[in-house]
N, CA, C and O of each residue as an XYZ file, in Angstrom:
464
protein
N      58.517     45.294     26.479
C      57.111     45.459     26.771
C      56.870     45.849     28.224
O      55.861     46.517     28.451
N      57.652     45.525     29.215
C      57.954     45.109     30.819
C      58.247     46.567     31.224
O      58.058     47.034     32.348
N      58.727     47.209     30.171
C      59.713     48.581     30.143
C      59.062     49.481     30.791
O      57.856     49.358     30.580
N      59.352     50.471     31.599
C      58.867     52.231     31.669
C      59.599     52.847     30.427
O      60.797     52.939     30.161
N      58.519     53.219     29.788
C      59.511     54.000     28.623
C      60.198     54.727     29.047
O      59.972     55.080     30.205
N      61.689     55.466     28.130
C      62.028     56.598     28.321
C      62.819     56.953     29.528
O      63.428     58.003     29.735
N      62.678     55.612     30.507
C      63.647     56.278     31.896
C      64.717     54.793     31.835
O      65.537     54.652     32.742
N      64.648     54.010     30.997
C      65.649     53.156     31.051
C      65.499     51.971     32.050
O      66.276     51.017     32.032
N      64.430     52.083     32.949
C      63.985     51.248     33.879
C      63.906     49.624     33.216
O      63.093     49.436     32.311
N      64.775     48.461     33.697
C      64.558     47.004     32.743
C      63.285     46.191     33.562
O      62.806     45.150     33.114
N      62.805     46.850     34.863
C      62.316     46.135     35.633
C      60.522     46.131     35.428
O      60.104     47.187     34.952
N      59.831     45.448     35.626
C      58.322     46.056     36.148
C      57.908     47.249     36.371
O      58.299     47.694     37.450
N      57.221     47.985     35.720
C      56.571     49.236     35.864
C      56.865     50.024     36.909
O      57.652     50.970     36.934
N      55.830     49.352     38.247
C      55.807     49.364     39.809
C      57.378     49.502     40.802
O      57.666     50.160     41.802
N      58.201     48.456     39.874
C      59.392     49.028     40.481
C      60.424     49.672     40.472
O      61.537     49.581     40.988
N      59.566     50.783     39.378
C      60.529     51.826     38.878
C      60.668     52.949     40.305
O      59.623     53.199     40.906
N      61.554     53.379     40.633
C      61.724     54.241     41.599
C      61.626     55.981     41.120
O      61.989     56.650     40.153
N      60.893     56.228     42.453
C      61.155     57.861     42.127
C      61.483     58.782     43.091
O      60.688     58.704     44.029
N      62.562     59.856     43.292
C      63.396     60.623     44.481
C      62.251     61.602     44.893
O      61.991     62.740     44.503
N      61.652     60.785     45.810
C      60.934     62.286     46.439
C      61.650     62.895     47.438
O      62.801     62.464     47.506
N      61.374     63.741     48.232
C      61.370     64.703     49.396
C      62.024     64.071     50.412
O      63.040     64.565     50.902
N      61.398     62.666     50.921
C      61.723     62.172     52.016
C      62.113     61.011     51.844
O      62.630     60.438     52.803
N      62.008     60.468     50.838
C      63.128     59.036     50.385
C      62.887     58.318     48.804
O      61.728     58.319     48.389
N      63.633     57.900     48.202
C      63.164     57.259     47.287
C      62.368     55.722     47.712
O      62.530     54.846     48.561
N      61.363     56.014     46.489
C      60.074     54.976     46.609
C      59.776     54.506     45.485
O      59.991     55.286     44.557
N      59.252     53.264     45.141
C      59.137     52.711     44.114
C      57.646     53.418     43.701
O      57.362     54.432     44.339
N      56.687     52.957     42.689
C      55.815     53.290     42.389
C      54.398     52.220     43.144
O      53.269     52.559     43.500
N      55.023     50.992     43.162
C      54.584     49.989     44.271
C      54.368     50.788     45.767
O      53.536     50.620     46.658
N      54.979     51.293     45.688
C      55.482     51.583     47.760
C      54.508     52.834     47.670
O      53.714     53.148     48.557
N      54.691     53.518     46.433
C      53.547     54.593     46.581
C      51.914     54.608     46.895
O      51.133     55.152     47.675
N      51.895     53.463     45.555
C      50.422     53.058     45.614
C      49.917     52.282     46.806
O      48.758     52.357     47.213
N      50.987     51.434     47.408
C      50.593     51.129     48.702
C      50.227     52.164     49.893
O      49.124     52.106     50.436
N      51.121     53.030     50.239
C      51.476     54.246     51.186
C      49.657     54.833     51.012
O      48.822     54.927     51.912
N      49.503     55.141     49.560
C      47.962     55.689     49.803
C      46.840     54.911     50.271
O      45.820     55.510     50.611
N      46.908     53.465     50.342
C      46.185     52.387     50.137
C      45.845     52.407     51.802
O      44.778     52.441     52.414
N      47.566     52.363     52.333
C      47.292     52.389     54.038
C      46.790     53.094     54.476
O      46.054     52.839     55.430
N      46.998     54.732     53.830
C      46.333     55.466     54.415
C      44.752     55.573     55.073
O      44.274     55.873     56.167
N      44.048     54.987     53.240
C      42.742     55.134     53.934
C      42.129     53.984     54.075
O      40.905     53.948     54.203
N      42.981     52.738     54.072
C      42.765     51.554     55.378
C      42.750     52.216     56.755
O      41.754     51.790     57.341
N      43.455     53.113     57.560
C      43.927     53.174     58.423
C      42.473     54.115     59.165
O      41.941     53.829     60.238
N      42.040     55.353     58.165
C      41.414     55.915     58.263
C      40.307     55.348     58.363
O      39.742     55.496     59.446
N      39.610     54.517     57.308
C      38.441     53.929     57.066
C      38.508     52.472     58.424
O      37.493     51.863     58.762
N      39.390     52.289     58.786
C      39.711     51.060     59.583
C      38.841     49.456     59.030
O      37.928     48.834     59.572
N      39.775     49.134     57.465
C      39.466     48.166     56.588
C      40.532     47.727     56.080
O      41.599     48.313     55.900
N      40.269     46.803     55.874
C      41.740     46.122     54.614
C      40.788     46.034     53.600
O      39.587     45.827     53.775
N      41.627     46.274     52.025
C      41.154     46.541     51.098
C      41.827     45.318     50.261
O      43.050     45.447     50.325
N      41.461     44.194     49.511
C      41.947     43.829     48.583
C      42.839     44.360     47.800
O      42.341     45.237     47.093
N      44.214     44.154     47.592
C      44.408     44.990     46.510
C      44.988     43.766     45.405
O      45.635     42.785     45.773
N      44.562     44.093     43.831
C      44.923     43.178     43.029
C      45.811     43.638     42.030
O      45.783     44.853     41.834
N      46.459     43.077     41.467
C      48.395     43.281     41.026
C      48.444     42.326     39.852
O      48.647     41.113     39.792
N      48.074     43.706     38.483
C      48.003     42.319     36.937
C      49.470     42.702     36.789
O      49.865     43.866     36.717
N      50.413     41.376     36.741
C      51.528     41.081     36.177
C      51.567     40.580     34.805
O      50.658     39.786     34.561
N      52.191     40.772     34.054
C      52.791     39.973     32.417
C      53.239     38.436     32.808
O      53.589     38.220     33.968
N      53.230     37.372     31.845
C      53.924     36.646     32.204
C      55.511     36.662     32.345
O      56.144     35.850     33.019
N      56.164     37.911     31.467
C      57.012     37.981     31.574
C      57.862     38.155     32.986
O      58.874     37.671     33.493
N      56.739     39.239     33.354
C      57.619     39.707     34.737
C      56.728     39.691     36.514
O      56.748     40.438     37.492
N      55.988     38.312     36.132
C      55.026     37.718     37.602
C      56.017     37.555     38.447
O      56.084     38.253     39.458
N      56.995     36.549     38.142
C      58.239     36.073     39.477
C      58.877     37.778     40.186
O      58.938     38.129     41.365
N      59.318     38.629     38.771
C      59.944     39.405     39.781
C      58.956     40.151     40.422
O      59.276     40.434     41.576
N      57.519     40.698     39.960
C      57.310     41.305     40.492
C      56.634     41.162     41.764
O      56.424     42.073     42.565
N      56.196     39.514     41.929
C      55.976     39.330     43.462
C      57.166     39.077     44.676
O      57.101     39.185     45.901
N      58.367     38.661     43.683
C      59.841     38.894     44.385
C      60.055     39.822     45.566
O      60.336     39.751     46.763
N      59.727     40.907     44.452
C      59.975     42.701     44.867
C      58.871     42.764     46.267
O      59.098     43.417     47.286
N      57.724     41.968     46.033
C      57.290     42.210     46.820
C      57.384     41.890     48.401
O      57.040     42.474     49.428
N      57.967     40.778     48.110
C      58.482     39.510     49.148
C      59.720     40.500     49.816
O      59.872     40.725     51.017
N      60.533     41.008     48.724
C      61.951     41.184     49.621
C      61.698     42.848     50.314
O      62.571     43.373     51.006
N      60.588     43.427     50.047
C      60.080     44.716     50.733
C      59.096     44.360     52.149
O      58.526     45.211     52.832
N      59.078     43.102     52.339
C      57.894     42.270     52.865
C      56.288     43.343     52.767
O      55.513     43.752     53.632
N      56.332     43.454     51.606
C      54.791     43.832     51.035
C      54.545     45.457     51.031
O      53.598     46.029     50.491
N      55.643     46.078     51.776
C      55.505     47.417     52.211
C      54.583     47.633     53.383
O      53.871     48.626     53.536
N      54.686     46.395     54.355
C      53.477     46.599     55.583
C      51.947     45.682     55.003
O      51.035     45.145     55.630
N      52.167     45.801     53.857
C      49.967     45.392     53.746
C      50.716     44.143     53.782
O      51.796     43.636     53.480
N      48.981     43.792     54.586
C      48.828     42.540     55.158
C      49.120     41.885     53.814
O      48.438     42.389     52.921
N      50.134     40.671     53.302
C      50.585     40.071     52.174
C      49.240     39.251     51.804
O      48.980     39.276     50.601
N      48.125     38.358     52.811
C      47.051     37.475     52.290
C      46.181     38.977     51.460
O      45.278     38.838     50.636
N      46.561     39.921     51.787
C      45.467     41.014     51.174
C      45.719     41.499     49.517
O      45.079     42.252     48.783
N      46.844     40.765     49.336
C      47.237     41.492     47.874
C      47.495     40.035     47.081
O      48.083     39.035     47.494
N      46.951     40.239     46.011
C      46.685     39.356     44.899
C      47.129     39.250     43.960
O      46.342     39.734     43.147
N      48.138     38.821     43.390
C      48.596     38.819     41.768
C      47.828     38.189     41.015
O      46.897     37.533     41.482
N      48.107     38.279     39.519
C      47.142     37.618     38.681
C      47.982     37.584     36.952
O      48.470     38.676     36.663
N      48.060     37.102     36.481
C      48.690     37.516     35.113
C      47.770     37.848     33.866
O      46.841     37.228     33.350
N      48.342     38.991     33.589
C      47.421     39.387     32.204
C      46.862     37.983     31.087
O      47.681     37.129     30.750
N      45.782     37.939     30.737
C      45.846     37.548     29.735
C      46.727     37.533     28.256
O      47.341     38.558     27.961
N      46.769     36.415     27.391
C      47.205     36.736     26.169
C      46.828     36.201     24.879
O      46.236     35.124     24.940
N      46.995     36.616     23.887
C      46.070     36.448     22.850
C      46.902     35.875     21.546
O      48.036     36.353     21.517
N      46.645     35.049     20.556
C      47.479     34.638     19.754
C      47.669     35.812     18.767
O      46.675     36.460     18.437
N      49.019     36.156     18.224
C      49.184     37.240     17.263
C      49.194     36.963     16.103
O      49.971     36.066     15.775
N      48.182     37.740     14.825
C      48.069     37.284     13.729
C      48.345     38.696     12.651
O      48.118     39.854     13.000
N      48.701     38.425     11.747
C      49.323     39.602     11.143
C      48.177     40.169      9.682
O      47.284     39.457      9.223
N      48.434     41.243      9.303
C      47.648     41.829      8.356
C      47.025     41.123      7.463
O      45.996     41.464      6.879
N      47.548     40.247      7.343
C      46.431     39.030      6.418
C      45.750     38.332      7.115
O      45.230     37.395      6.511
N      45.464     38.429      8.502
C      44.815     37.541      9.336
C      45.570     36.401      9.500
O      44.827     35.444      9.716
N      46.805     36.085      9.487
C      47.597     34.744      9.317
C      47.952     34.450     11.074
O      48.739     35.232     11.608
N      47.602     33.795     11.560
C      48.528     33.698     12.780
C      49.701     33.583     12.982
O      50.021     32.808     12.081
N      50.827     33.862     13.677
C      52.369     33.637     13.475
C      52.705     32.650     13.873
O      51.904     31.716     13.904
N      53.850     32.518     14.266
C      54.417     31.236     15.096
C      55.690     32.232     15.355
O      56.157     33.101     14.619
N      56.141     31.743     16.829
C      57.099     32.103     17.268
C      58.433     31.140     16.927
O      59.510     31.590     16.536
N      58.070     29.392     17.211
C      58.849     28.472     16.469
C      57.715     27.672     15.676
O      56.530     28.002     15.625
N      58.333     26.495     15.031
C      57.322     26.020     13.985
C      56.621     25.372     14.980
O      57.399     24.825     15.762
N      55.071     25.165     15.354
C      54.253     24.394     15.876
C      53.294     25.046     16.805
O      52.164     24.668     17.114
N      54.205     26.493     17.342
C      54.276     26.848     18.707
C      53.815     28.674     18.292
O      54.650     29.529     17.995
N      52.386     28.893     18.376
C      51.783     29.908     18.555
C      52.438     31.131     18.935
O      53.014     31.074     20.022
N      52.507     32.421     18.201
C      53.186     33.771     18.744
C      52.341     34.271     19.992
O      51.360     34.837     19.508
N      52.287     34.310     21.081
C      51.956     35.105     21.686
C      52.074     36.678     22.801
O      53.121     36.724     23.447
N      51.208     37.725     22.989
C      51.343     39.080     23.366
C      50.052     39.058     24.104
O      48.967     38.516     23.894
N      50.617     39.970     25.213
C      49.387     40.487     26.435
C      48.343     40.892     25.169
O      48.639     41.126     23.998
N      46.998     40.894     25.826
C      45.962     41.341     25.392
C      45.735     42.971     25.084
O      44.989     43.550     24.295
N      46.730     43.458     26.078
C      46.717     44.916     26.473
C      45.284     45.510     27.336
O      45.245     46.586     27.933
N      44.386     44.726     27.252
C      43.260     45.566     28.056
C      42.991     44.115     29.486
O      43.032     42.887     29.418
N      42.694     45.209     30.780
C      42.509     44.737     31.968
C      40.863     43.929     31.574
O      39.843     44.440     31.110
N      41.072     42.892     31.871
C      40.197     41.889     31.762
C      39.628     41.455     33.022
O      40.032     40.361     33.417
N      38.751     42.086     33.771
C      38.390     41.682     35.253
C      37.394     40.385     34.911
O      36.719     40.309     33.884
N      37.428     39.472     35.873
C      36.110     38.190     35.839
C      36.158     38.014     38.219
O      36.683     38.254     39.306
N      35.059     37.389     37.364
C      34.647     37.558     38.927
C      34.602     35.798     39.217
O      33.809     35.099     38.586
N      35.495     35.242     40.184
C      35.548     34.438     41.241
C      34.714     33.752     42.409
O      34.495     34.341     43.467
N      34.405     32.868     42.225
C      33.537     32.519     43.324
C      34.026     31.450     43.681
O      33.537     30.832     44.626
């Protein structure tokens, strides 16, 4: 589920790498790189927020830790884990993954709520 299809990547989306021009960069390091930019320009820090799976929250704030953030200020970036929803099958039956113990899968859609 964690997967980039098709390129064999086992890791988080974000830390799939790609060979550009002037160095290889993750997809993380990218979206950051533009982020600084027009922080730098606009002269702001921007929240930035980071939906992880439960599967792959540890590594992907790991990645972030051992890049130390790619420069953004680390209090500025936010993880959060997707929601998930119990899975129930064509008869409406709910599953179980073991006996007692609910199947569950990401929701698939970004679920924003607001914090106060």
């Amino acid at each position: 589920m964690d997967r980039v299809p098709d390129f064999g990547h086992s890791g988080p989306k974000g830390t799939f790498e790609l060979y550009l021009p002037q160095k290889k960069k993750s997809l993380f390091e990218i979206l950051n790189d533009g982020l600084k930019n027009f922080c730098n320009f606009y002269d702001v820090i921007i929240p930035w927020y980071i939906m992880t799976s439960y599967t792959n929250d540890f590594v992907t704030k790991s990645f972030f830790e051992e890049n130390k953030f790619f420069g953004y200020p680390s209090n500025s970036i936010k993880f959060f884990v997707q929601n998930r929803l119990p899975i129930i099958d064509i008869d409406g039956k709910v599953l179980l993954s073991e006996p007692y113990l609910i199947k569950q899968a990401s929701n698939r859609k970004s679920v924003m709520c607001i914090l106060h």
